[in-house]
N, C-alpha and C positions, 0 to 999 in steps of 0.2 A: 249162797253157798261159799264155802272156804277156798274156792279155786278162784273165785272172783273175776277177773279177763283171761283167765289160764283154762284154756279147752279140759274137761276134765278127762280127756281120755290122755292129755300128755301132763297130767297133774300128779306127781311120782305120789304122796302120801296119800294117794287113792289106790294105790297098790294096797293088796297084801302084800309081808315080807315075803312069803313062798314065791310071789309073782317076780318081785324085785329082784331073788338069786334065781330066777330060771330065765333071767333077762338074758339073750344072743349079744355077744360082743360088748359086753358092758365097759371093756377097756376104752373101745370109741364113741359111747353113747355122753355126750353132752348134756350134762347138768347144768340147768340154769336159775343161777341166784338172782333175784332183783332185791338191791337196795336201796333204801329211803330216807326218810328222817319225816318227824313232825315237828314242823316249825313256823313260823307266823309268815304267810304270803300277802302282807299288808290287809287291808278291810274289804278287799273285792273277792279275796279266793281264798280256800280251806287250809287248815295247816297241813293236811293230809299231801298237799301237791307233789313232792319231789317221790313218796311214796307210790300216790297215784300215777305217776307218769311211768317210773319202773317198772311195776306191776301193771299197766296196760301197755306199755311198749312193748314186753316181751309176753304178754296175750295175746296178742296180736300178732307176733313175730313167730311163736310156736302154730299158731294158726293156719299158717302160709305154707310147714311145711310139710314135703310129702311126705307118705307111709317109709320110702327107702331111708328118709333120715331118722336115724333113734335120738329123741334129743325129750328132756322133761324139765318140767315146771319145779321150783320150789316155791314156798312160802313166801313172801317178801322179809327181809328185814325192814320193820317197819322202824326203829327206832335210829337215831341216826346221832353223832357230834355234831349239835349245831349251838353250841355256845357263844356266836355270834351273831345269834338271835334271840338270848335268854333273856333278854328284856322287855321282850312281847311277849304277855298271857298269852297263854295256850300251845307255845315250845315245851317240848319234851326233849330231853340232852344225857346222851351219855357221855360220860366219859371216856378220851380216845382211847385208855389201855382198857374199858370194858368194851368197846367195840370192836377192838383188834380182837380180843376173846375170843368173841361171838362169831367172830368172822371165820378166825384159827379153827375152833370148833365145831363149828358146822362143816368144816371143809373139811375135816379129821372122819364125820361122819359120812360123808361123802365118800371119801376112800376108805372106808373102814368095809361100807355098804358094796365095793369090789371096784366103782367108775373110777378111770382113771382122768377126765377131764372137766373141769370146772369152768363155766364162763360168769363172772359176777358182772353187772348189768348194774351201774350205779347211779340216783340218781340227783345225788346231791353234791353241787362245788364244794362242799366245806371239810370234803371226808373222802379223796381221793388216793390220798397220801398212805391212810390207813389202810386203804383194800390192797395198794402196791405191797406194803408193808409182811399183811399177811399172807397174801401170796406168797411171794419171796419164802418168809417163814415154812410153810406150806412144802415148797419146791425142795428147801433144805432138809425138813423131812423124807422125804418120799420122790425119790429119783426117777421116777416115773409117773409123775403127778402135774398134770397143765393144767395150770389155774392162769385163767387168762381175765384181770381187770381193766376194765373201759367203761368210761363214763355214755350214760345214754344218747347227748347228745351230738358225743364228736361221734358219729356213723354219718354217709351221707345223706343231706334232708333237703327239703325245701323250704327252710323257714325263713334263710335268707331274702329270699323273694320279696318276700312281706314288711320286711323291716326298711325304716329309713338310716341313715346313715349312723347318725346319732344312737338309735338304738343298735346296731350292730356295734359301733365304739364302745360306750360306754353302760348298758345295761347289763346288769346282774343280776336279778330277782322282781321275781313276781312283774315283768314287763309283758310286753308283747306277745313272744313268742310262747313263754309260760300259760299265760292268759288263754290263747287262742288255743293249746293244746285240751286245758282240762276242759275249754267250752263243748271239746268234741268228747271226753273221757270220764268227764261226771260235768252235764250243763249246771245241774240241780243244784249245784256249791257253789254258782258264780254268781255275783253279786257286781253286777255292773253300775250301779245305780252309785256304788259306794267308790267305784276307781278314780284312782286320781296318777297324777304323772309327776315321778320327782329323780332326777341324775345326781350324781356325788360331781365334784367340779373338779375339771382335768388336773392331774398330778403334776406338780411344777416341777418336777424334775425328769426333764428328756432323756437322761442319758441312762436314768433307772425304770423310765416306762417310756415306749418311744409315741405309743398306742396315746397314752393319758390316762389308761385305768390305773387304781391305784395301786400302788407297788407295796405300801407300806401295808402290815394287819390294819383289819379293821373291823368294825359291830357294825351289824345295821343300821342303829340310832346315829352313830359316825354321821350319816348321811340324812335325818330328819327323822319325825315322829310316825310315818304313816306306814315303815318297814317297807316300802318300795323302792326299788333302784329300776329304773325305766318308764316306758310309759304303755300300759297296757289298752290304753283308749280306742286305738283302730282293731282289735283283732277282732273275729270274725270265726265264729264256727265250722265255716265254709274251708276259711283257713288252714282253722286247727284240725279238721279230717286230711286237708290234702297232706299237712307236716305228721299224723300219726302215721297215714298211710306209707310216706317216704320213710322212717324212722324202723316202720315194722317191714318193709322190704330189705333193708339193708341191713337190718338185726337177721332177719332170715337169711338173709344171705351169707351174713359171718359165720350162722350156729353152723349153716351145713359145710364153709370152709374148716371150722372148726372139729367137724366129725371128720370130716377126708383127711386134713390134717396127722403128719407122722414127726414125731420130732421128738430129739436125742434120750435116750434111756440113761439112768443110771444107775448100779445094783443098789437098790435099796438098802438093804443092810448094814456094806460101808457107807454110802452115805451118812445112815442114821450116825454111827461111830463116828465119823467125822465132826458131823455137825455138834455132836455134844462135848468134842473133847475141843474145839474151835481148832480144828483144823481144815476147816472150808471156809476160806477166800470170795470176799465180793468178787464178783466178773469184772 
């Protein structure tokens, strides 16, 4: 079914509209976006991944919570900017101002629909910038509009546990921690037989990465043919249940900071005037 890890009872387009305006307090009820992208997770794991992990982290996370919290599911944005990974068949890429759109629009929908809080649930490195982006945008509309973007996996988790040193330094994709999530989230798409283990080599310049990831842009292929950056070899399903479990605790635990949550008004109306004639100022 189309709710997918999304409990269907907190799955909002299983509403009728009539349901949706007869909703109690929809000022603080929490709307939750999850975003993704389809992009090449090297030859062990589906392109679907960064999708998949959004869309089961926060299935999981509306799962958790009680009846007193009002909070619902949206659709995932499945599609994601990952144009530095259009070089691997089977990447699918928008471009960043059609995904700011997409993002603006939906969230227009969102408050058009009476909610006054958005939490977007991202789960893709390559497309951060954008979700801040349209928030921001978002906010400058509608003075009374919390749109809150965070990436999936800065909440607190356990993944670090698991990892060796090296993979906490310098992995970015399709290693470890990725691996051992979708083992728990879809086994049926992992392809172990096919992993292999490959790092980008530390960035020589200390003073612009102190870490050694690389400071400068970069593609995938930057880093070898097999679209891996880490090494997915030790994970373990066992693993990947204990880091969805930690990941869906801690999303639970934001949505409902996020419904108690009160924080500053501003008349809509000037705003809107503001904003269009550019006399509203960055913070």
């Amino acid at each position: 079914m189309l709710h997918g890890y999304c409990p269907a009872t907190r799955y909002l387009p299983y509403l009728a509209w009539t349901d949706i305006a007869a909703l109690p307090d929809k000022e603080n009820t929490v709307i939750v976006l999850p975003a993704g992208s389809i992009e090449q997770h090297g030859p062990h794991l589906p392109c679907a991944v960064d999708t998949i992990i959004a869309a089961g982290v926060v299935g999981h996370a509306l799962a958790r919570l009680p009846d007193s919290v009002p909070a619902f599911g949206l659709p995932p944005i499945t599609y994601g900017k990952s144009v530095e990974h259009l070089h691997f068949p089977g990447t699918v890429t928008l471009e960043g101002s059609t995904l700011l759109a997409t993002i603006t629009e939906v969230g227009e929908s969102v408050y058009r629909s009476g909610f006054r809080k958005l939490l977007i649930v991202n789960g893709h490195g390559g497309q951060p910038q954008i979700m801040e982006m349209a928030a921001r945008e978002l906010r400058l509309r509608h003075g009374d509009f919390v749109v809150v973007p965070h990436f999936t996996w800065r909440v607190a988790n356990v993944a670090g546990r698991y990892l060796s040193e090296k993979e906490r330094k310098l992995a970015m994709h399709a290693g470890h921690a990725e691996t051992a999530i979708i083992m728990a989230l879809a086994p049926d798409t992992v392809q172990m037989s096919r992993a292999v283990a490959n790092y980008p080599p530390e960035f020589p310049c200390p003073t612009l990465s102190a870490d050694g990831r690389p400071a400068a842009a970069w593609t995938a292929r930057d880093f070898g043919e097999t679209g891996v950056i880490g090494d997915p070899m030790p994970a373990t399903p066992e693993q990947g249940h204990a880091i969805l479990d930690s990941l869906a605790e801690s999303w639970a635990r934001g949505i409902t900071e996020l419904h108690q949550m009160r924080w500053p008004k501003r008349d809509a109306q000037t705003w809107g005037r503001a904003h269009q004639t550019g006399d509203v100022l960055g913070s």
